[in-house]
C-alpha positions as a LaTeX table, in Angstrom:
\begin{tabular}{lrrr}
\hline
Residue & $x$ (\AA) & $y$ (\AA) & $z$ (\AA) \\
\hline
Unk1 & 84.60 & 204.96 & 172.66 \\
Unk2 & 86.16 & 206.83 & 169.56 \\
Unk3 & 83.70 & 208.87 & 168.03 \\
Unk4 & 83.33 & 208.83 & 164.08 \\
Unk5 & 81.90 & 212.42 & 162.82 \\
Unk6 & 80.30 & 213.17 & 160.06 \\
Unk7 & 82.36 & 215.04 & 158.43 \\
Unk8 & 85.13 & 213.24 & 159.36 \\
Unk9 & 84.58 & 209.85 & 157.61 \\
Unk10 & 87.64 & 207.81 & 156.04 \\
Unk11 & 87.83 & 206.64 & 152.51 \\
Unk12 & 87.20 & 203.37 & 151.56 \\
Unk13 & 88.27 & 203.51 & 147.78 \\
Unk14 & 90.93 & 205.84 & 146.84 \\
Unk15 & 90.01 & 205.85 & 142.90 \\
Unk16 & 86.98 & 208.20 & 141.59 \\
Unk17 & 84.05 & 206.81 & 140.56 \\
Unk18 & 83.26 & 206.53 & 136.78 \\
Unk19 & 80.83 & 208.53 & 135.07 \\
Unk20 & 77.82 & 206.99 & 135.10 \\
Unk21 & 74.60 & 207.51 & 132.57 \\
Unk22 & 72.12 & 209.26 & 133.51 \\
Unk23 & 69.97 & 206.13 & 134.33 \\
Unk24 & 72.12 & 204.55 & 136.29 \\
Unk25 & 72.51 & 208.41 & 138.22 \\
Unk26 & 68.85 & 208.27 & 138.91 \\
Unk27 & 68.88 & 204.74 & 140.04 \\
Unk28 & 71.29 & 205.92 & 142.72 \\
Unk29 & 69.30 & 206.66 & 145.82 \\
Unk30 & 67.32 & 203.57 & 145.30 \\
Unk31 & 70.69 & 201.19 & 144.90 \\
Unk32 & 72.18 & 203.32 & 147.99 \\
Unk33 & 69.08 & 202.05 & 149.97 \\
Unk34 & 69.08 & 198.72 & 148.81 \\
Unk35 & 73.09 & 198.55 & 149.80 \\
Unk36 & 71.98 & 199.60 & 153.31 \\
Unk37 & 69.08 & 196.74 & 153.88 \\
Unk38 & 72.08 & 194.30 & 152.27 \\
Unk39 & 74.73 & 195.52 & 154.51 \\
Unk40 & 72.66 & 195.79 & 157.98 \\
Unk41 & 71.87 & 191.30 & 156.28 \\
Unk42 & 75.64 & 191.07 & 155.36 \\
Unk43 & 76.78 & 192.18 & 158.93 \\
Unk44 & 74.08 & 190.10 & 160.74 \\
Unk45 & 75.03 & 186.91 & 158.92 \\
Unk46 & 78.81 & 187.22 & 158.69 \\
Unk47 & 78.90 & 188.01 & 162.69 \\
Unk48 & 77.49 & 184.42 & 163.57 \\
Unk49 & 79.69 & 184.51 & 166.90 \\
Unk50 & 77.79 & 187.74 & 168.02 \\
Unk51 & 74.41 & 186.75 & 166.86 \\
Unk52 & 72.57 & 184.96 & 168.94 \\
Unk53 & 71.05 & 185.62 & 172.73 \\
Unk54 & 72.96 & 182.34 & 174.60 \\
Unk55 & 75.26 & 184.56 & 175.65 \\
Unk56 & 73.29 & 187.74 & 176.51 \\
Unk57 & 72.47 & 188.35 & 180.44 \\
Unk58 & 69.43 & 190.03 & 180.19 \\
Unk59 & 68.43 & 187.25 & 178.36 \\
Unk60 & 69.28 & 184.41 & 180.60 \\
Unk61 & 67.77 & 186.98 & 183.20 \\
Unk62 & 64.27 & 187.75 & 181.39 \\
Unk63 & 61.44 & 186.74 & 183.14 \\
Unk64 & 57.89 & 187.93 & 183.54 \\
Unk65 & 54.31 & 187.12 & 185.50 \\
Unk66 & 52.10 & 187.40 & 182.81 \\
Unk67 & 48.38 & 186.89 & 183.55 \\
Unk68 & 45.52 & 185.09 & 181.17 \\
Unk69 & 44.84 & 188.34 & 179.75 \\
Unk70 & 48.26 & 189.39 & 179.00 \\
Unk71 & 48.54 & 185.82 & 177.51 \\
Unk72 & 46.07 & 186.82 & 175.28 \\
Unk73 & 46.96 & 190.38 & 174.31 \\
Unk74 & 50.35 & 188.64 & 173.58 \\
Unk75 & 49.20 & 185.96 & 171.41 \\
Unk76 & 47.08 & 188.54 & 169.28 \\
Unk77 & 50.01 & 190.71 & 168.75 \\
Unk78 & 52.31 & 188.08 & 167.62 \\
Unk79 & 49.25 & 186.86 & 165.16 \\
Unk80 & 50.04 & 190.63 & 164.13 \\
Unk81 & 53.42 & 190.25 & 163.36 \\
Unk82 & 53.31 & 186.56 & 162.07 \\
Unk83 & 50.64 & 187.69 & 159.63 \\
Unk84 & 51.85 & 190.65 & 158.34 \\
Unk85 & 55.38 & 188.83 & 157.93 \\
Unk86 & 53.42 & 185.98 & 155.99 \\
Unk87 & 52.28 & 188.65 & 153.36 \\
Unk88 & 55.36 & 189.64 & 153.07 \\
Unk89 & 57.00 & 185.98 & 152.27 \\
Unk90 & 53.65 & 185.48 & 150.03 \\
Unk91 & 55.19 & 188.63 & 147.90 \\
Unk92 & 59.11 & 187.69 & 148.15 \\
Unk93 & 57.83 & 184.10 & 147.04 \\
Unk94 & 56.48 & 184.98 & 143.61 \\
Unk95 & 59.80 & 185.78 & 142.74 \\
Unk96 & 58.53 & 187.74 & 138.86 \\
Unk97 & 61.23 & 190.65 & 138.98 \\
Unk98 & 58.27 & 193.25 & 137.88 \\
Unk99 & 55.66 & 192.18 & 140.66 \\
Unk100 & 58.48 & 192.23 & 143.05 \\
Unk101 & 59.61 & 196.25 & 141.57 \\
Unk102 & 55.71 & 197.34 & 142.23 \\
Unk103 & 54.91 & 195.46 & 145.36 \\
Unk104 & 57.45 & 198.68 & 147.20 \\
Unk105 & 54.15 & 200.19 & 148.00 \\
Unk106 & 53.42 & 197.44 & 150.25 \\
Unk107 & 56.53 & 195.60 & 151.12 \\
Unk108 & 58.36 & 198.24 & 152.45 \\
Unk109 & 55.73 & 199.03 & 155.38 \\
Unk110 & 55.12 & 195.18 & 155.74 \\
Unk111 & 58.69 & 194.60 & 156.80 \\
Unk112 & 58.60 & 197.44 & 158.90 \\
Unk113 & 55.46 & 196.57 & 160.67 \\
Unk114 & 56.24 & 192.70 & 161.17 \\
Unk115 & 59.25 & 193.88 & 163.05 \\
Unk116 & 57.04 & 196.63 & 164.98 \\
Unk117 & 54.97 & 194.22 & 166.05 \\
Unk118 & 57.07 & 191.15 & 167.11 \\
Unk119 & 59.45 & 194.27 & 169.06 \\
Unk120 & 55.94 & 195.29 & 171.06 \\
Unk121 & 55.51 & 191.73 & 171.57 \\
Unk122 & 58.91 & 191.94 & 173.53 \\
Unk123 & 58.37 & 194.94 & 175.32 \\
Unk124 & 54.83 & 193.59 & 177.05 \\
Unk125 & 57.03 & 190.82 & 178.66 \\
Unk126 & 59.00 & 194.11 & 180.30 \\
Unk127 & 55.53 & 195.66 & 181.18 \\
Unk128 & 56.01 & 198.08 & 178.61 \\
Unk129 & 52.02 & 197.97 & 176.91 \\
Unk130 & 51.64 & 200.53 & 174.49 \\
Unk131 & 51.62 & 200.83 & 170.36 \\
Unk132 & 52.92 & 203.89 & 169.95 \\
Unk133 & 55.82 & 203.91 & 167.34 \\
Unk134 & 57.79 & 206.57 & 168.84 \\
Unk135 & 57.55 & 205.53 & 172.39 \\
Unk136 & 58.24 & 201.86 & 171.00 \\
Unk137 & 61.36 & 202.89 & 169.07 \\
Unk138 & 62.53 & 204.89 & 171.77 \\
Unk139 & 62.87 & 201.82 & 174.49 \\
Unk140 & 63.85 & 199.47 & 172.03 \\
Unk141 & 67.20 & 202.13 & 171.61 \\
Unk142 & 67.49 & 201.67 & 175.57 \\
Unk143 & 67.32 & 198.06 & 175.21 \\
Unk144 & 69.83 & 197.79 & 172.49 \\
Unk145 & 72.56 & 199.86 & 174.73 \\
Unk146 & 71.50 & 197.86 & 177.81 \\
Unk147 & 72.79 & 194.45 & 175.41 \\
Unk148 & 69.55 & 193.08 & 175.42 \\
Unk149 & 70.22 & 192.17 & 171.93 \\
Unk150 & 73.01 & 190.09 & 170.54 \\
Unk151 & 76.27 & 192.24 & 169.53 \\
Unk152 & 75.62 & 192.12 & 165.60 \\
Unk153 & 72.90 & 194.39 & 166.19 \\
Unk154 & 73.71 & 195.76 & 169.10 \\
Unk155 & 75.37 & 199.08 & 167.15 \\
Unk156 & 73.33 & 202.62 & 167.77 \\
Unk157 & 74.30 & 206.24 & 166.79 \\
Unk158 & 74.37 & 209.25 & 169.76 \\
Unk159 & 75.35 & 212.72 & 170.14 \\
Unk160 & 74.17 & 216.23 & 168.88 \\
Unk161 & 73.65 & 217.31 & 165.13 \\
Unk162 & 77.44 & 217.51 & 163.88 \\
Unk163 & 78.71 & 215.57 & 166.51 \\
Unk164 & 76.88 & 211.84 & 165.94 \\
Unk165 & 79.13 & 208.89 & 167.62 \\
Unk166 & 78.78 & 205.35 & 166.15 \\
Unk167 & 79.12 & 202.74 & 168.77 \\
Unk168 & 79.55 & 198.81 & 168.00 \\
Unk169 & 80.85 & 198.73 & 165.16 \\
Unk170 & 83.57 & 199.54 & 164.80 \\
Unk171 & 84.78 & 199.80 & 160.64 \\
Unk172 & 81.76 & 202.84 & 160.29 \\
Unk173 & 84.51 & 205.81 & 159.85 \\
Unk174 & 85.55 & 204.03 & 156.62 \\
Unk175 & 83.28 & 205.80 & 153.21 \\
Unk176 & 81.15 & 203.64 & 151.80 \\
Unk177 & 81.05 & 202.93 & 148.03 \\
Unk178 & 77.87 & 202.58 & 145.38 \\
Unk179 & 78.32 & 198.85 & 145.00 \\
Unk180 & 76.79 & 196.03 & 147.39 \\
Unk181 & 78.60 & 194.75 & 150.43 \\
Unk182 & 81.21 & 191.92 & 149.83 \\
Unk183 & 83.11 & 192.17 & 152.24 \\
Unk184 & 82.77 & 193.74 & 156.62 \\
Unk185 & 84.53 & 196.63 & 155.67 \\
Unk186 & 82.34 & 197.31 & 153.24 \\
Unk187 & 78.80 & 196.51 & 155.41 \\
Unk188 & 79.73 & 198.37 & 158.15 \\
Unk189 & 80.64 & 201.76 & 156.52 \\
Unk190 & 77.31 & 201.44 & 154.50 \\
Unk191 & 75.51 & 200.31 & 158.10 \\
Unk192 & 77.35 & 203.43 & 159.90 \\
Unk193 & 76.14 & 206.14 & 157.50 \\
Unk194 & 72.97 & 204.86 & 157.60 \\
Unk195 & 72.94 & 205.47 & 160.72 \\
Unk196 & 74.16 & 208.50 & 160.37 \\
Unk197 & 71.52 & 210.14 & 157.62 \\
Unk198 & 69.05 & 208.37 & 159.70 \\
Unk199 & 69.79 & 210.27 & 163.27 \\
Unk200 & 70.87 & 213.57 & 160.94 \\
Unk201 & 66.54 & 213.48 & 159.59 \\
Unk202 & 66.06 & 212.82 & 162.90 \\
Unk203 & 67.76 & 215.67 & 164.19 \\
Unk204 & 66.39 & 218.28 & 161.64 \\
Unk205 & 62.80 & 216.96 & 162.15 \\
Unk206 & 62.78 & 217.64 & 165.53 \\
Unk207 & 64.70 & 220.95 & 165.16 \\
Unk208 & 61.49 & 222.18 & 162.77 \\
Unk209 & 59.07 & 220.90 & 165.05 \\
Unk210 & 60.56 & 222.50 & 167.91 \\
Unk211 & 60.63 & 225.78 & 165.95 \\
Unk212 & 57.31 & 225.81 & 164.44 \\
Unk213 & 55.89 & 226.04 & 167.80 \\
Unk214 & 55.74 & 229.24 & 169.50 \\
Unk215 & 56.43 & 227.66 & 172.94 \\
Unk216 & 59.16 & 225.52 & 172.34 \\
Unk217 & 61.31 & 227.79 & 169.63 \\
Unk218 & 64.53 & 228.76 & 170.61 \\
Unk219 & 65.23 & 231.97 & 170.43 \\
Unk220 & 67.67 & 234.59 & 170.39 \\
Unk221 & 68.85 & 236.03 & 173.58 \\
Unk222 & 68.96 & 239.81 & 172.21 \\
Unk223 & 65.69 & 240.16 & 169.92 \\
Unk224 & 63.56 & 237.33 & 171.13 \\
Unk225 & 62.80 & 236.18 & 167.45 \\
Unk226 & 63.50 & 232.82 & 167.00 \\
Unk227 & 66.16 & 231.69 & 165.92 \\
Unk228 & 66.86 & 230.62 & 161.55 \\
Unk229 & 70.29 & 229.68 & 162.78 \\
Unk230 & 71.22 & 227.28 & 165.11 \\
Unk231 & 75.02 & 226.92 & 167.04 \\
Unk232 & 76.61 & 223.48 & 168.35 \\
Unk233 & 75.17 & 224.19 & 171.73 \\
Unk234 & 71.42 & 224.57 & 170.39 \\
Unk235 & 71.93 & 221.27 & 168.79 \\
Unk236 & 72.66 & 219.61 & 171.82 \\
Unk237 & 69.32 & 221.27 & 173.34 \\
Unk238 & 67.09 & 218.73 & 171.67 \\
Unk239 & 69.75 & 215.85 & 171.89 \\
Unk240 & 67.20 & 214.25 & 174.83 \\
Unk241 & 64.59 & 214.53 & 172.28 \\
Unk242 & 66.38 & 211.88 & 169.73 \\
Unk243 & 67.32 & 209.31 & 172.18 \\
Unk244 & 69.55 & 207.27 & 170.09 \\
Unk245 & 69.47 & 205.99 & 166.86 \\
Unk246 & 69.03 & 201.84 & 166.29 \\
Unk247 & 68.57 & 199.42 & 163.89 \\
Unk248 & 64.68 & 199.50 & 164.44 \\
Unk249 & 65.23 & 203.61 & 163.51 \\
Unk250 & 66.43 & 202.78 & 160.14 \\
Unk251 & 64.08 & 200.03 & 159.53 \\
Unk252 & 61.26 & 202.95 & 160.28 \\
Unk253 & 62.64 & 204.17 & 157.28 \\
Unk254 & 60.93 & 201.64 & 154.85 \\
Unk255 & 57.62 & 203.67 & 155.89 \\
Unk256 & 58.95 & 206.01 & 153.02 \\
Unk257 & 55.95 & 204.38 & 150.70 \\
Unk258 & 53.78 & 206.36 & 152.55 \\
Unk259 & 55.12 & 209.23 & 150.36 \\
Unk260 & 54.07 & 208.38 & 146.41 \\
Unk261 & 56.77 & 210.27 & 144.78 \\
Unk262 & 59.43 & 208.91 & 146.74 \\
Unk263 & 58.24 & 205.26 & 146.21 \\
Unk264 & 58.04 & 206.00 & 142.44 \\
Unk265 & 61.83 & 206.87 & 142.55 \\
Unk266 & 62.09 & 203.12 & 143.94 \\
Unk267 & 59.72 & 201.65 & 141.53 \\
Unk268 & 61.10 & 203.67 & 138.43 \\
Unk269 & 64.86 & 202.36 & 139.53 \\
Unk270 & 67.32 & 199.74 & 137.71 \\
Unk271 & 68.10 & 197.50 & 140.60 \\
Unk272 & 67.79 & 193.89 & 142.20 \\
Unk273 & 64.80 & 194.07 & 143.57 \\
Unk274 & 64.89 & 190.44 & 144.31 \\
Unk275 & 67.72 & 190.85 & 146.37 \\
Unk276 & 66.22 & 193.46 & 148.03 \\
Unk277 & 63.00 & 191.66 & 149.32 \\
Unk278 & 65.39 & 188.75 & 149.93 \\
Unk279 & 67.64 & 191.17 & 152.19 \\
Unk280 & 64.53 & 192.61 & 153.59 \\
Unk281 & 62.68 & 189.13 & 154.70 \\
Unk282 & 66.20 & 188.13 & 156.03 \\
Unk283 & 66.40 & 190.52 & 158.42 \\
Unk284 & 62.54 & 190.63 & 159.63 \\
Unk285 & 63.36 & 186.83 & 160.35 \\
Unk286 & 65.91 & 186.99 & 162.08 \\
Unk287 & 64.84 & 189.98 & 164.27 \\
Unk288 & 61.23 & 188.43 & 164.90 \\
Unk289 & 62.99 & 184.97 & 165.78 \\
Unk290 & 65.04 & 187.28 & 168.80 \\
Unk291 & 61.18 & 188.68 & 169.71 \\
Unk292 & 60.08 & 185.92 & 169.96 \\
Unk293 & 63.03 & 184.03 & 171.83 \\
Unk294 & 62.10 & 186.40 & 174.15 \\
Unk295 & 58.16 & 185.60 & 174.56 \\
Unk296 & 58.99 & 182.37 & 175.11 \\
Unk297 & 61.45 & 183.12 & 178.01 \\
Unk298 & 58.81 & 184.76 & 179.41 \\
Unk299 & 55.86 & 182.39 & 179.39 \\
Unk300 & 58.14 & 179.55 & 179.00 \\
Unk301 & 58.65 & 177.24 & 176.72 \\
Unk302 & 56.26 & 174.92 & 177.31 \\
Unk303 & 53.25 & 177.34 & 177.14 \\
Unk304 & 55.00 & 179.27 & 173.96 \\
Unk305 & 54.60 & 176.00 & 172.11 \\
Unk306 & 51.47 & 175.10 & 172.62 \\
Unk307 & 51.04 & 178.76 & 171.24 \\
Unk308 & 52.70 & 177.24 & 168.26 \\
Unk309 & 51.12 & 174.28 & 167.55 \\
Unk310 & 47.11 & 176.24 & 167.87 \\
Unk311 & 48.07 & 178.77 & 165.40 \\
Unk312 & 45.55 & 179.70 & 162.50 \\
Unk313 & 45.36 & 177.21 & 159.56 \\
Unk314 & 47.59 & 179.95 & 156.90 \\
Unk315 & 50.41 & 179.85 & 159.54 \\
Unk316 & 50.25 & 176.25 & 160.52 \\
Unk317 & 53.77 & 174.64 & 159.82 \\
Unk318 & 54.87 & 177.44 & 158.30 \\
Unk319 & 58.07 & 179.61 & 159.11 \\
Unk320 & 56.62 & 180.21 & 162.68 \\
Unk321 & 57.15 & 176.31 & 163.60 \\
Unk322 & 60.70 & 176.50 & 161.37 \\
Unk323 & 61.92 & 179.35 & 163.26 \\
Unk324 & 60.69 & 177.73 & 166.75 \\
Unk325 & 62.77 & 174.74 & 166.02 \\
Unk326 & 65.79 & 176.38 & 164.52 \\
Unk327 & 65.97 & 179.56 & 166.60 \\
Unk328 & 63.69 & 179.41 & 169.86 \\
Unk329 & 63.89 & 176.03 & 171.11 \\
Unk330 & 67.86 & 175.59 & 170.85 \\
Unk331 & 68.27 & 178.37 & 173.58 \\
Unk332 & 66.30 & 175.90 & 176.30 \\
Unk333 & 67.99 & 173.14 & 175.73 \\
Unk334 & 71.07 & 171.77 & 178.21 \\
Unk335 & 74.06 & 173.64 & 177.35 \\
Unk336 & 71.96 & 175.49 & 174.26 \\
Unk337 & 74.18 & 178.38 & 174.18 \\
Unk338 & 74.03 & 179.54 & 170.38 \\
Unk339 & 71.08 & 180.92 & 168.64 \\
Unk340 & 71.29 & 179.51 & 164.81 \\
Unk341 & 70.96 & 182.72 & 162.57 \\
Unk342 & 67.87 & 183.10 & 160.58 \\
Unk343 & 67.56 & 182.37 & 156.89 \\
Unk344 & 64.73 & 183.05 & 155.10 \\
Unk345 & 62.84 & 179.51 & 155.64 \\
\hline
\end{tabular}
């Protein structure tokens, strides 16, 4: 696998980019986010060969023994993510362009969270019980180089500060531009540096952590003191620490509200927020509707639809029954071998 490095990248657009005002300059880590979300959406939906789980062997293979308990502790967790992904849709729905610029505070973590949720849902099938973030992110990266999701989001950055590899997709070592995604090209060098600021904070977070602590610090071979600079080969010393770096790492990103000035940067931004709750709810779909593809290999069908049909009276045939019929269901039926991509329904 040819590795793209970060300093290395190719560029997409030959001509310089024209001075901009000094709103639109400010507006520029907000739009650069927004491109991502729209790019990771663009990719998803323009890769309908590679997008579904017909075709995946773990999937065909998943199977579980799941007792009346775990039953239940799956059925409240996916009440979790359905819920929280309902709020969402209730926000995206209203559709006023100023509601939509102030609801960041809660939108943001609601995407993030209905994924989290329908993802843990997944991982119980494997055994895996637990609701810690970290732990959660970290097998869902194992999962997503062991293709048990569908290629078009099967993509994942490894390797060392300074020496990140981009796997999957292969157009990331092209420069991405300010403007949104129209064409691959385009998505994919947005969706590979993303990936590649993501695992870089990753990388430097852990690096302070490590070096805060007395016990873990890496130090200096001739003086003891621990160390301000760090070499290639210290880098790759906390490599095991990062795992790798996923599509569920960058949607951990939308947690950012947590921080008020950074959300006010969001809020205080000229951009289409519209299309950014539309990108947003795209992609939760579409990733809950694998989740859940999932649960209902597990339990089987039968039993996941009767799940369905006794759900509380705010999700009753509502996007839960759309997506069961349009995503789920298609997958057990003779010769189902295509999983229908998910629009926002």
């Amino acid at each position: 696998m040819k590795k793209v490095h970060e300093e290395n990248v190719i560029p997409l657009f030959q001509e310089e980019q024209k001075q901009q005002d000094s709103a639109w300059r400010k507006s520029i880590p907000a739009q650069v986010f927004l491109n991502y979300f729209f790019a990771i959406n663009y990719h998803i939906n323009h890769s309908a060969d590679e997008a579904g789980l017909g075709h995946q062997v773990f999937f065909r293979q998943h199977s579980a023994e799941l007792t009346e308990q775990d039953l239940r502790s799956l059925t409240k967790i996916l009440h979790n993510s359905w819920s929280t992904e309902y709020a969402l849709r209730a926000t995206a729905e209203l559709g006023d362009d100023t509601y939509l610029r102030n609801a960041l505070h809660w939108t943001f973590p609601q995407a993030y969270y209905a994924v989290f949720a329908g993802l843990q849902a997944f991982l119980f099938t494997l055994g895996i019980k637990t609701n810690q973030e970290a732990a959660i992110r970290r097998e869902a990266g194992r999962l997503v180089v062991k293709n048990a999701y569908p290629r078009a989001i099967g993509f994942y950055a490894a390797g060392p500060y300074g020496d990140f590899s981009i796997h999957r997709l292969p157009l990331a070592g092209y420069k991405p531009g300010l403007q949104i995604a129209g064409k691959e090209i385009e998505a994919q060098a947005q969706v590979g540096q993303f990936l590649r600021t993501t695992r870089k904070l990753a990388a430097t977070t852990i690096r302070q952590q490590v070096q805060s602590n007395p016990a873990t610090a890496i130090r200096s071979n001739k003086t003891g003191e621990i160390l301000e600079k760090w070499s290639a080969q210290h880098w790759q010393q906390i490599t095991w620490r990062m795992g790798y770096t996923t599509l569920f790492d960058l949607l951990s990103r939308l947690r950012i509200s947590s921080t008020q000035k950074e959300i006010d940067r969001f809020v205080e931004a000229e951009i289409d927020f519209k299309l950014f709750h539309e990108s947003l709810l795209s992609i939760v779909s579409y990733l809950n509707g694998i989740h859940e593809s999932y649960v209902a290999k597990a339990m089987g069908i039968e039993q996941y639809q009767q799940l369905v049909k006794e759900l509380p009276e705010h999700l009753k045939h509502s996007f839960v029954e759309a997506r069961l019929h349009k995503q789920v269901e298609p997958l057990f039926l003779e010769g189902g071998s295509t999983m229908q991509l998910s629009a926002a329904a």
